[in-house]
Each structure stands twice: as C-alpha cells, then as structure tokens.
PATOR-668685 format. One record per residue (C-alpha): residue number from 1; residue in three letters; x, y, z. Coordinates in steps of 0.001 Angstrom, whole numbers, plus 500000, padded with zeros to 6 digits. Example, Ala and Ser with C-alpha at 12.3 -4.5 7.8 and 13.67 -1.06 7.14 Angstrom:
   resi   resn       c1       c2       c3
      1    ALA   512300   495500   507800
      2    SER   513670   498940   507140
! end
This chain:
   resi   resn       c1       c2       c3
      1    UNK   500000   500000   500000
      2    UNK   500711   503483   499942
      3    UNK   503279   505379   502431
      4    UNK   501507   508366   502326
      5    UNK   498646   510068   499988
      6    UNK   500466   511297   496684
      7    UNK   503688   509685   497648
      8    UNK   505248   507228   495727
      9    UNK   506062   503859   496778
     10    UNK   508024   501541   494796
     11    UNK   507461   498455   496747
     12    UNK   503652   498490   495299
     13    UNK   503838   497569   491585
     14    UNK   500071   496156   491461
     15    UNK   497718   497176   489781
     16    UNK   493995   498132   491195
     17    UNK   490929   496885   490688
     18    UNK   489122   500074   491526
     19    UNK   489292   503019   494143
     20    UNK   487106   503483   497306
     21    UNK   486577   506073   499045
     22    UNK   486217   505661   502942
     23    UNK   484270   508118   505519
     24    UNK   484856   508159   508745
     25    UNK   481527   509524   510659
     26    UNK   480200   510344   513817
     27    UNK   478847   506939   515269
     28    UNK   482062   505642   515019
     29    UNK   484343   507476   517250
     30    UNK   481454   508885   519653
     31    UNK   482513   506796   522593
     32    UNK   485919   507891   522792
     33    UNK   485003   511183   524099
     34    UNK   481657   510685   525811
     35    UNK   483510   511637   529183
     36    UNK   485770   514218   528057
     37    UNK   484911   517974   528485
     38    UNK   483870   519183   525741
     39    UNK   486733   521984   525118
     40    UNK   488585   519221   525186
     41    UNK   487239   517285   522613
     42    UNK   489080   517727   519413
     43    UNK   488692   514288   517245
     44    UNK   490762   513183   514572
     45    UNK   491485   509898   512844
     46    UNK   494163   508582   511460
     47    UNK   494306   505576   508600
     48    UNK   497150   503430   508908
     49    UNK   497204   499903   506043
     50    UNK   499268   496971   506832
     51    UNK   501836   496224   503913
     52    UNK   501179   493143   502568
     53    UNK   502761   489510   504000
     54    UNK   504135   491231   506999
     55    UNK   502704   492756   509966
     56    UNK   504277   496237   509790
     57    UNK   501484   499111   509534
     58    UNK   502420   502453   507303
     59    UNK   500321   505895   508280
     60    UNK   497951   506705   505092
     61    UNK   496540   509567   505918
     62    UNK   494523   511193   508696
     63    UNK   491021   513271   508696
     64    UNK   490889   517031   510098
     65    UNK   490719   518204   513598
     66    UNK   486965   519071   514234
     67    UNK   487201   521618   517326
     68    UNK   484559   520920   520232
     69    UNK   482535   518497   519267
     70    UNK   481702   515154   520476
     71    UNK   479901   513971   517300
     72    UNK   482787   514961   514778
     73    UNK   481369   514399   510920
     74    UNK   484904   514342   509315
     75    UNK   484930   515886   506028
     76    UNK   488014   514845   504748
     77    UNK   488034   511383   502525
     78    UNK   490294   508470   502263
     79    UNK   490729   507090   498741
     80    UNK   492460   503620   498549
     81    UNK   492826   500884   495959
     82    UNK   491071   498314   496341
     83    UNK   492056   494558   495186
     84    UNK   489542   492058   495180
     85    UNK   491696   489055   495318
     86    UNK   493338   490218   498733
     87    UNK   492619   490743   502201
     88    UNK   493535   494197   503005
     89    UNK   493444   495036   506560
     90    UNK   493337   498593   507829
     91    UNK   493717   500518   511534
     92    UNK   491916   503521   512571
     93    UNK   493133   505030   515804
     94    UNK   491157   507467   516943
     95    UNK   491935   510078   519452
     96    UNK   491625   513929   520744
     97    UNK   494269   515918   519113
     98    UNK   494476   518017   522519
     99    UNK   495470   514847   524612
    100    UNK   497170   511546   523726
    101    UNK   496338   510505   520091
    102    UNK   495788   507445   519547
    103    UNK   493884   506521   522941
    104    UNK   492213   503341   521038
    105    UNK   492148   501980   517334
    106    UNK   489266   499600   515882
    107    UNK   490956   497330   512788
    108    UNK   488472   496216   509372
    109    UNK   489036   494445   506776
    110    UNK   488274   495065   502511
    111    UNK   486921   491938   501544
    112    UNK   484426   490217   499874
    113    UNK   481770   490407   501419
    114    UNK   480259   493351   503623
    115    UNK   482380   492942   506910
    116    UNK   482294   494619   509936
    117    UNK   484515   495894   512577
    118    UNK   484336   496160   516687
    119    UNK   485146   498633   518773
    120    UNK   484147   497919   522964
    121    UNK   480053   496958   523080
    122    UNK   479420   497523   519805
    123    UNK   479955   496491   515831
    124    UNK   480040   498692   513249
    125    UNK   479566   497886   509535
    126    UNK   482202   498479   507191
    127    UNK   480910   499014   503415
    128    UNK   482524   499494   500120
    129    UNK   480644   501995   497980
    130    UNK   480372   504405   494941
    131    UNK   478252   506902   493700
    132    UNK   476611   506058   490566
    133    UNK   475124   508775   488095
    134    UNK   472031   508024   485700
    135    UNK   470849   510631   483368
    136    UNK   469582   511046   480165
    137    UNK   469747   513723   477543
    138    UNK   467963   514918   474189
    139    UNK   468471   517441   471848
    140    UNK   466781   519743   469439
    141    UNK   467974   520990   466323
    142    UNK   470880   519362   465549
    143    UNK   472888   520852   462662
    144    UNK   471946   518541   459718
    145    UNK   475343   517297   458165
    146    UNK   474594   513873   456548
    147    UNK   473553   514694   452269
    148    UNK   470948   512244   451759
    149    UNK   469505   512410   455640
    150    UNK   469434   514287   458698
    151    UNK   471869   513906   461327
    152    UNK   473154   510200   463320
    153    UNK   473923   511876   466472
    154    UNK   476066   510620   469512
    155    UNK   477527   512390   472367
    156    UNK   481095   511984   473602
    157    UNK   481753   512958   477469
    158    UNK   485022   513923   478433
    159    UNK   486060   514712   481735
    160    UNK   489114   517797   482971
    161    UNK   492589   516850   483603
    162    UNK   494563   518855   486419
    163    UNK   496942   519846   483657
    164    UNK   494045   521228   481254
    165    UNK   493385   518190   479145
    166    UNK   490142   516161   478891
    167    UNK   489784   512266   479659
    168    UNK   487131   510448   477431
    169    UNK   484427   508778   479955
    170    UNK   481399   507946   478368
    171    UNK   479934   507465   474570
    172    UNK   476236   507539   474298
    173    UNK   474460   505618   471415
    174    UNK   474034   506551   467772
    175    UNK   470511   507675   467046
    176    UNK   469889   507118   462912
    177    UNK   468842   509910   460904
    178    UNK   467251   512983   463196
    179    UNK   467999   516277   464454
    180    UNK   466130   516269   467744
    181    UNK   467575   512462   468787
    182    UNK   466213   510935   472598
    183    UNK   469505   509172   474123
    184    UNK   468653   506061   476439
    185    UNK   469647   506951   479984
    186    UNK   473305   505537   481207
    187    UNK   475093   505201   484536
    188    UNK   478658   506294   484886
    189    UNK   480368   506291   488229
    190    UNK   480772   509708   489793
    191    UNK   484861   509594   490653
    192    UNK   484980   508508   486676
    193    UNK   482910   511584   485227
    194    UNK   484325   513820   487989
    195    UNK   487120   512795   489489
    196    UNK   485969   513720   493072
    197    UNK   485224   517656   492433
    198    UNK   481804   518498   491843
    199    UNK   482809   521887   490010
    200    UNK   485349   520539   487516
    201    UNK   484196   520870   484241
    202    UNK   482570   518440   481734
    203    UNK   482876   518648   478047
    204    UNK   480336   517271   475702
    205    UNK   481158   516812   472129
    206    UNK   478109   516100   469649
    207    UNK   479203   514371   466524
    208    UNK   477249   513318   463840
    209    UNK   478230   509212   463160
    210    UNK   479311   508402   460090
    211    UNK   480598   504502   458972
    212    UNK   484355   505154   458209
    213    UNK   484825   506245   461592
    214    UNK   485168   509913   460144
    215    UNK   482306   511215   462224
    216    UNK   481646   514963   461868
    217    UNK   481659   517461   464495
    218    UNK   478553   519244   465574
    219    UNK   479610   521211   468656
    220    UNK   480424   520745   471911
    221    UNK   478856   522307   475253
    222    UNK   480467   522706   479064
    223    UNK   478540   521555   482291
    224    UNK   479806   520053   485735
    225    UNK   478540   517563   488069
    226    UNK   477023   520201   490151
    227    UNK   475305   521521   487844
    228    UNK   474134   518132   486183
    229    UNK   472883   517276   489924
    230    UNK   470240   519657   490046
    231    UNK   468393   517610   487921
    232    UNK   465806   518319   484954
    233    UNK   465569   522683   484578
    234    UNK   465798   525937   482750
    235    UNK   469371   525890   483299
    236    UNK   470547   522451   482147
    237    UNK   469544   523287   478190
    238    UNK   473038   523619   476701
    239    UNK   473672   525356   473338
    240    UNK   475749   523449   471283
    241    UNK   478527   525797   469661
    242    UNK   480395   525009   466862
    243    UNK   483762   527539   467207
    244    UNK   484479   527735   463855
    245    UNK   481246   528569   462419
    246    UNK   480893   531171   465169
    247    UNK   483971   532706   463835
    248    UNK   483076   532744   460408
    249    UNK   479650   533455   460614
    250    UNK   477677   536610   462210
    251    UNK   474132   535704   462539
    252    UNK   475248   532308   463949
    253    UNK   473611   531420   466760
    254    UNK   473894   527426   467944
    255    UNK   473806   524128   466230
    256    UNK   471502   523225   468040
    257    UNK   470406   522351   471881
    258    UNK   470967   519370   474988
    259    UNK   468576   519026   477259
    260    UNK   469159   516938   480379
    261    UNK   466004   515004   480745
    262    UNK   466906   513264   483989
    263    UNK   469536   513135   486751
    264    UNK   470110   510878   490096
    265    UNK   473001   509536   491881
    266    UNK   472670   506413   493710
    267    UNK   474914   504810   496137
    268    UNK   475889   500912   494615
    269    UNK   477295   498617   497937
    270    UNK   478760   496426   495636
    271    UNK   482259   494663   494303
    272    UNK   483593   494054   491237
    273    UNK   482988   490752   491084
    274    UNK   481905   490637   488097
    275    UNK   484208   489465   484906
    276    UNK   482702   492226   483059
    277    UNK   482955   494977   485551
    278    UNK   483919   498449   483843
    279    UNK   486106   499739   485777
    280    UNK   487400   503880   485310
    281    UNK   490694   503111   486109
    282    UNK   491815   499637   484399
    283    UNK   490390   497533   481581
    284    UNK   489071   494209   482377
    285    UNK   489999   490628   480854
    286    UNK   487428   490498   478096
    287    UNK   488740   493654   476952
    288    UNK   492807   493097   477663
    289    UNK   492135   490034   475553
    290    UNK   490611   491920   472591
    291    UNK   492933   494673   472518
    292    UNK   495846   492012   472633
    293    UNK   494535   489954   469675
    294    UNK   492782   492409   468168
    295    UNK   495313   495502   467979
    296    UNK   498314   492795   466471
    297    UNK   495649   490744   463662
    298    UNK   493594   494348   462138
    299    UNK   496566   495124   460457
    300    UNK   495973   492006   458406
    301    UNK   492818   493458   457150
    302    UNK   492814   496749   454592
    303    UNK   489069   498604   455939
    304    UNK   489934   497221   459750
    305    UNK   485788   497206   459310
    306    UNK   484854   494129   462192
    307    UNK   481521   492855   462839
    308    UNK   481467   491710   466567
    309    UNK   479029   489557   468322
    310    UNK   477795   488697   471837
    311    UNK   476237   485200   473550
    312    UNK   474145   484661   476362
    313    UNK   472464   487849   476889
    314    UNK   468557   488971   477049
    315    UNK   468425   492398   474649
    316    UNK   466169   495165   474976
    317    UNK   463178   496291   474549
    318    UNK   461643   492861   475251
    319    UNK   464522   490788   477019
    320    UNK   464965   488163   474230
    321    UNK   467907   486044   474601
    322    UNK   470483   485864   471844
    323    UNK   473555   483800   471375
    324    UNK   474776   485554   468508
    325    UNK   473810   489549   469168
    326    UNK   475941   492899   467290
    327    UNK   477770   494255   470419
    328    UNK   476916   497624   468227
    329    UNK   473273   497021   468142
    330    UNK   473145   496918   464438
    331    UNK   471892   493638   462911
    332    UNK   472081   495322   459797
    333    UNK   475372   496641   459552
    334    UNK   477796   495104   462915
    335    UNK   480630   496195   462001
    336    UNK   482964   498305   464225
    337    UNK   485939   500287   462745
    338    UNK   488652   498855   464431
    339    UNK   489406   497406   467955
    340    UNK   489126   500535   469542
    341    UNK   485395   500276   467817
    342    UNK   485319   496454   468705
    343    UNK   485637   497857   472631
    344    UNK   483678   501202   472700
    345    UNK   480650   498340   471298
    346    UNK   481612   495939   473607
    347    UNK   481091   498522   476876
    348    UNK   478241   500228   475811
    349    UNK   476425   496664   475217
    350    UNK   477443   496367   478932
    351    UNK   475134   498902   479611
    352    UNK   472235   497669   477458
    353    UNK   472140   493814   477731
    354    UNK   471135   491773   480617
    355    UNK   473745   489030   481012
    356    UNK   471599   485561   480675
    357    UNK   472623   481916   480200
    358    UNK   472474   479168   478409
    359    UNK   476288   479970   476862
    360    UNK   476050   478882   473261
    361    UNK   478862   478593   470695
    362    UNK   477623   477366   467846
    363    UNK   475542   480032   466847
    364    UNK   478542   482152   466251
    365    UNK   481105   479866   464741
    366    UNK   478003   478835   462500
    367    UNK   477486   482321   461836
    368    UNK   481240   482846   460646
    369    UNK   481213   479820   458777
    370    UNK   478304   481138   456866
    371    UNK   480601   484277   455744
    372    UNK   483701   481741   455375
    373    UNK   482005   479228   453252
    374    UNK   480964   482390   450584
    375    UNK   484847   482849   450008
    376    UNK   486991   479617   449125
    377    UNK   488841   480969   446818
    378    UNK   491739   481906   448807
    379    UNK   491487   485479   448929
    380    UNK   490300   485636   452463
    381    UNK   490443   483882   455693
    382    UNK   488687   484184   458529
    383    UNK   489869   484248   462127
    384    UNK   487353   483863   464719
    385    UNK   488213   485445   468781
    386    UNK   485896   484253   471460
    387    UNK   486442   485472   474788
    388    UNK   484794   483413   477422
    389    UNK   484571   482074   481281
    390    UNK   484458   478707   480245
    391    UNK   480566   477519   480510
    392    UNK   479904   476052   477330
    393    UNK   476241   474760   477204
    394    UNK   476056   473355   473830
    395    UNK   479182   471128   473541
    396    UNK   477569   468596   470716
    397    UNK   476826   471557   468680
    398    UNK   479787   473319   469217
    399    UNK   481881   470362   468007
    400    UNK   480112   469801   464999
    401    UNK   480381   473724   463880
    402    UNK   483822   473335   464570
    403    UNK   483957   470125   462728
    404    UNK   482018   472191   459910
    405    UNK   484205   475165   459712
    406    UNK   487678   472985   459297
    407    UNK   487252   472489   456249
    408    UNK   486638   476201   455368
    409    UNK   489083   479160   455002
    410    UNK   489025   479972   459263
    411    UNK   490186   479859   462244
    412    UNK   488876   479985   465577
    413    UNK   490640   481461   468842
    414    UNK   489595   480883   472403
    415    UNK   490725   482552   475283
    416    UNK   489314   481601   478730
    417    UNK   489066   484379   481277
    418    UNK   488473   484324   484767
    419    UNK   489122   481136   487895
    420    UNK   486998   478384   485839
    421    UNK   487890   474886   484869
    422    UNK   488429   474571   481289
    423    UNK   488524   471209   480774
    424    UNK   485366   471584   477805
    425    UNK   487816   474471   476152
    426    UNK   490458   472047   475925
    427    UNK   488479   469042   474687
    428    UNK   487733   471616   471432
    429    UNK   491510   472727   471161
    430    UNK   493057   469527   468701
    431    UNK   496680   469843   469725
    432    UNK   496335   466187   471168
    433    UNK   492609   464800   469939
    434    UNK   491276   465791   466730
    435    UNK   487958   467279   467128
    436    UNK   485277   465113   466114
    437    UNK   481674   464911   465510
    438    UNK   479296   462123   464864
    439    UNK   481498   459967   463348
    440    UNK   483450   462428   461419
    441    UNK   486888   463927   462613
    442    UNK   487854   467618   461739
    443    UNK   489488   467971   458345
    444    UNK   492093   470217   460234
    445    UNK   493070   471878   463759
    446    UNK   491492   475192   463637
    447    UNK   490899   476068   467138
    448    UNK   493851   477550   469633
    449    UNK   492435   477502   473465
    450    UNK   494653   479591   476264
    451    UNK   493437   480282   479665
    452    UNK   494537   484182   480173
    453    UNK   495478   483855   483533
    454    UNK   498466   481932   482236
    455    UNK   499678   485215   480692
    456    UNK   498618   487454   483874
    457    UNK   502075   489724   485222
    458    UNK   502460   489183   488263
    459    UNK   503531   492624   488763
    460    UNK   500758   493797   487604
    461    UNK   502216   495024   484259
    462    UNK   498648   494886   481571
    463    UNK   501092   495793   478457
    464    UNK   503268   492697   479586
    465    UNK   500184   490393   479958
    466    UNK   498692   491405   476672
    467    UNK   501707   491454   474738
    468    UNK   502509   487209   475573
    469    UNK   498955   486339   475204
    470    UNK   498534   487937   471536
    471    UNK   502314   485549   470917
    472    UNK   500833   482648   471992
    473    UNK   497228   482849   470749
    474    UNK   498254   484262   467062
    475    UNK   501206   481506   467024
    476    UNK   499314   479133   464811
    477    UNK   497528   481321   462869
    478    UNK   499782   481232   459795
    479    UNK   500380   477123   459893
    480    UNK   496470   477172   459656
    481    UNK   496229   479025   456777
    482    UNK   498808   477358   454830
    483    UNK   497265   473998   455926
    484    UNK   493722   475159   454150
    485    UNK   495964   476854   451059
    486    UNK   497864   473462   450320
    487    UNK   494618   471021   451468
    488    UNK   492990   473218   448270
    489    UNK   496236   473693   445692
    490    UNK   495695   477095   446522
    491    UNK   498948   478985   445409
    492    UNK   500760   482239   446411
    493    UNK   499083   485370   444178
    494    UNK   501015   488274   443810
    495    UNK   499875   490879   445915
    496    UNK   496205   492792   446074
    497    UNK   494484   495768   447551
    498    UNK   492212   493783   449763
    499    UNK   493922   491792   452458
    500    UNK   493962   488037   452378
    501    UNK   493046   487874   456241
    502    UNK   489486   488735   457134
    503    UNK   488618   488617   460717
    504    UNK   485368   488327   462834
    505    UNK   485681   489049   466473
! end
C-alpha cells in the first residue's frame, strides 16, 4: 500500500481493481470522548494499512481536527485501491488531538463480502461503495450534416485533467437519421465523470456518426457535476457551439440544443465481482484480451471494418435472449471500425444487455462459417476470437460447427478468462485429439484455446500480459492458413488491395 497520499512507493507495483473512498463519521468514534469535556474534545482519525505479508502498519493519511465536538462528521476522505483478490486490513486510531492521540484503534478488513469491525460493546459495519450517476439527455435541432439524411447523432463525454486536458468517459448511442435524437439513459460512476470535484468541468462533444469512423463534428457544450445534479431545469439546456462557424459566421447562433432530461446519483454497495465489471481506472479481461489479439491481427485486414458479436444475453426492449447479438446494436450493419470500435461496442452493450445463460457457441462459429464458406477461393480467411469464462452449454453443437468450419478458410481462437475449469475448452483445442463429431473427425486443427490467467504479470504490468497472450494465441495462425491453402492447391498470388486475412471478432 501506499506510504503516504500522493507519495510514491516503489514496493507496490500492482495494479487496482478500483478506488474506494472511505468516511469516517460520527457513530464511530462517539465513545471515545463521551467523558471528556467538551473543550477538550478535538477528534481526529488517522488511517494506517498493513503492507502486505508482513505485519508492519504504514500511516495513510489522517482526517481534520473538528474543534469541540463530540459527534465529529469528518469531512476529509480516504481514497484507497482496492484489490479484490486480497485481504487488506486497515487501523483507525482514533483520538483527541488536545490529549494523547491514539487513545484506542478499531481494525476492518476490505473483503468480499460486507464485513464489519468492533470497537468495545458495539459492531460497526464496514461498506465498500460508489456513487453512481444516471441521466439522460435529448436534443433539438441538431445541425443537419449527413447529404441524403438528417443527422446520426452521439455524444462523447470527456472529463478535465489537472493539467488542462480532457479524459474520454462515456459514449452515448448513435441515434439514425434525426435532428432532435432521445439518448437512452446511462450510469457512469461519479469519481469517473468527475474525478471527486463536483465543480470541475465536463465537456460534451456532439458528433454526427458516420461509417468510416470519420464522424463529423457538431459542437460541443460545458457543464459540471454540480450543475448536472440539480436535475431536469431551465438551466441544464446547453447550446451546442460550433467555434468555427461562430467565427466565420455573424448571425450564427447554435447548432443546436441538449437538454438533460433526467439526473440521480445512487449509492451501489457492491464489488467488482463481476468478469465484466467496467472499471474507470483499468480495463478488464474480456477487453485486455481483445485489445491484445485484436490491435496485432487488424493490420491484416485493409478497411479494419469488424463485425462483433455477443452470447448469452437477454436484449432490449423485450429481454429476448440471443447467442449471437451485434455488440453495436446493428443487425444490419455490425461492424465496428477497428478494435478501439470492437471495445467502445463491447462497453456500451454492457450497459444495454442483461447478462443471461444458456452459453452457446455454435451460433457464432456457425454464423462465421456462413461468411467463410461464401469465400473459398483463397482470397480471404477468417479468424474467429471468442472470449469466454468457460461455461459452454452446447458442447455437441459446438463440436460439429467446429467440425464444419475445418474444412473452410478459418480459424477459431479461444481465450478463457476468469478462475473456471476449462477442461470443455480444451476438449475443442486439437493439439492432442482431433475434434470430432458424429462419426466424422475435423478435416484440420482450427481452434487455439489459452486460459489468460496463464499470461497474467504478476507485477501487475497489463502491456506485459497482453503482449505474451497475443504471441501465443496468434502463434498458429499462419500454419492454419497454409494447411487450408495446400489442402485446396491454393497457390501464392502476387499481391492485392484487399487483404487476404478477414477477421470476425
């Protein structure tokens, strides 16, 4: 842990899963000073963490003196990182800055579950918690930029840097073709969109989406959390300015207006115990995997134009469950433009799908196959990346697409994330046992299975991780595509504009 707030310590090289914040209030310290006069009662608290594997405790940081009070409510915070796969144990001593400090201490615990902690005759409960903003936003004539239509506006969210720059924290939807567009609401945690100060200030872009990824700029608008706390009035309609048409043009006025709609912050008592759990301050395995894979095997592809898919989820508006669902929303057009696309689809589905068993494979490996079995002629091949926890529920089916797809131009890649058993992953990976189905054995070994927490740092260094998962994983990806070139007579072409290597994620 941490010497001291803002202090480096080079000792801790891990990485955290989140921050917390911790407040200190009145019911806990009360009894300390029940007896005391009360100009003598100035309470303070001080945080100390014990370093991990040894028993020596480190001063983190310490709360305010409140003067005269015997029912302090300490204003000042204590942020810490938090690591779900450790016990972290912290000491509060509490004491009257006027007399001996530390005249008792009560000790806690950040763990899985709610815990609590005791001080004499009584326990208090210790809880992990964030705040968690929902709003939701319209607008009203937009500037219409696309020729042949209106507008397909989206709004980008960027949070203020100390140092004057802004920090990307949220991307709403695309709505198609309108210039007064109705955004679903979405939650964003407080610390992400603020950072902690409820007057910093929050830029909104509006851009007008566009499918090469050259999205046009509509304007942009300033707000802060304080002001988006107050909730739905006169003075939460922004006017969105476009600077260079306000330069260039007299009578301009806007391009248009945001209206907040909606506004409440909740408090969530919950851990990230989730696989999928968006964190503001690291990514998590689904996406380390994709960007791994995903940022070394797009340059094998000339429009870097993916179509990405989900399983196992119940979609809106009418929670039917899909094993084969755009992460974009888009059954018409799922592509993304590049991996960075790939993962701004794959959180915002987060916010929009309902996570639902059974976990089917076949759908989407049938699915690719479909694409695949359209091309034969050697100038494409497609590579298949599943990211999954390892609960297959449709293992015959699964074998037999895979059993399908061997004989076409593509391969599939599996990486396993999270504590399961993967014994079913490695049954489908052919290194030792061809796959087989019904009788029939796979024309060829087209599936590569590695458990990511194989490839985990143990210093906690994500570029490290990524880079020896994406060597391993992408390691037989060129002895599988010869295999399919020579098993068809398929011979070397001189070079073309489109790629050979086509890629469905």
């Amino acid at each position: 842990m941490m010497a001291s707030i803002g202090e480096f310590d080079p000792l801790n090289t891990r990485v955290p899963a989140t921050k917390i914040e911790v407040t200190v209030s009145s019911f806990s310290i009360f009894y300390l000073f029940h007896t005391s006069p009360l100009s003598l009662c100035l309470p303070v608290v001080v945080l100390y963490v014990q370093a991990v594997g040894t028993k020596e405790w480190r001063e983190f940081g310490r709360t305010e003196v409140i003067d005269n009070t015997r029912n302090p409510d300490f204003v000042r915070k204590f942020v810490l990182d938090f690591f779900f796969e450790e016990k972290q144990n912290l000491r509060f001593d509490l004491g009257s800055f006027a007399s001996s400090l530390c005249k008792d201490f009560f000790q806690c615990q950040l763990l899985q579950s709610p815990p609590t902690f005791e001080v004499p005759n009584e326990k208090i409960p210790c809880l992990i918690w964030q705040d968690i903003a929902t709003m939701q936003l319209c607008a009203n004539k937009l500037d219409k930029k696309d020729f042949f239509g209106k507008s397909d506006p989206f709004l980008v969210f960027y949070r203020s840097n100390e140092d004057g720059t802004f920090t990307i924290c949220h991307k709403t939807e695309v709505i198609k073709n309108t210039l007064n567009p109705v955004w679903q609401s979405f939650t964003i945690p407080v610390r992400a969109l603020c950072n902690g100060d409820y007057d910093r200030t929050v830029k909104v872009d509006v851009y007008d989406w566009d499918r090469d990824g050259s999205h046009d700029f509509i304007g942009e608008f300033t707000t802060s959390y304080r002001e988006l706390s107050r909730g739905q009035n006169q003075f939460n309609v922004y006017e969105v300015l476009n600077p260079k048409k306000k330069g260039k043009k007299k009578k301009y006025i806007n391009s248009g207006t945001v209206t907040l709609l909606s506004f409440k912050v909740e408090s969530e008592y919950t851990f990230p115990t989730s696989l999928h759990y968006m964190s503001p301050y690291q990514m998590n395995a689904y996406a380390m995997a994709l960007k791994a894979v995903g940022e070394i095997i797009q340059d094998y592809d000339s429009d870097k134009l993916f179509p990405a898919y989900g399983f196992g989820a119940k979609l809106p508006p009418d929670g039917k469950i899909s094993h084969a669902f755009p992460l974009n929303g888009d059954g018409e057009h799922p592509n993304c433009v590049g991996i960075e696309g790939v993962l701004e689809a794959y959180f915002q589905s987060l916010r929009t799908v309902q996570l639902y068993g059974p976990t089917n494979f076949a759908p989407v490996i049938n699915k690719v196959a479909n694409c695949a079995s359209e091309i034969t002629d050697g100038s494409q091949y497609f590579v298949l990346l599943m990211i999954t926890d390892g609960v297959i529920s449709d293992m015959v089916q699964t074998k037999e697409a895979v059993v399908n797809a061997a004989s076409l131009p593509m391969s599939v890649i599996i990486v396993g994330v999270g504590p399961a058993e993967f014994d079913a992953m490695e049954e489908l990976d052919g290194d030792e046992v061809r796959v087989s189905s019904r009788g029939r054995l796979a024309e060829r070994d087209i599936v590569q299975f590695v458990p990511f927490r194989d490839y985990i740092d143990r210093s906690g260094n994500q570029v490290l991780s990524m880079a020896r998962l994406a060597k391993d994983v992408l390691a037989e990806i060129p002895d599988q595509l010869l295999s399919f070139m020579k098993s068809r007579g398929i011979e070397p072409r001189p070079s073309m504009s489109s790629s050979p290597l086509h890629r469905h994620i």
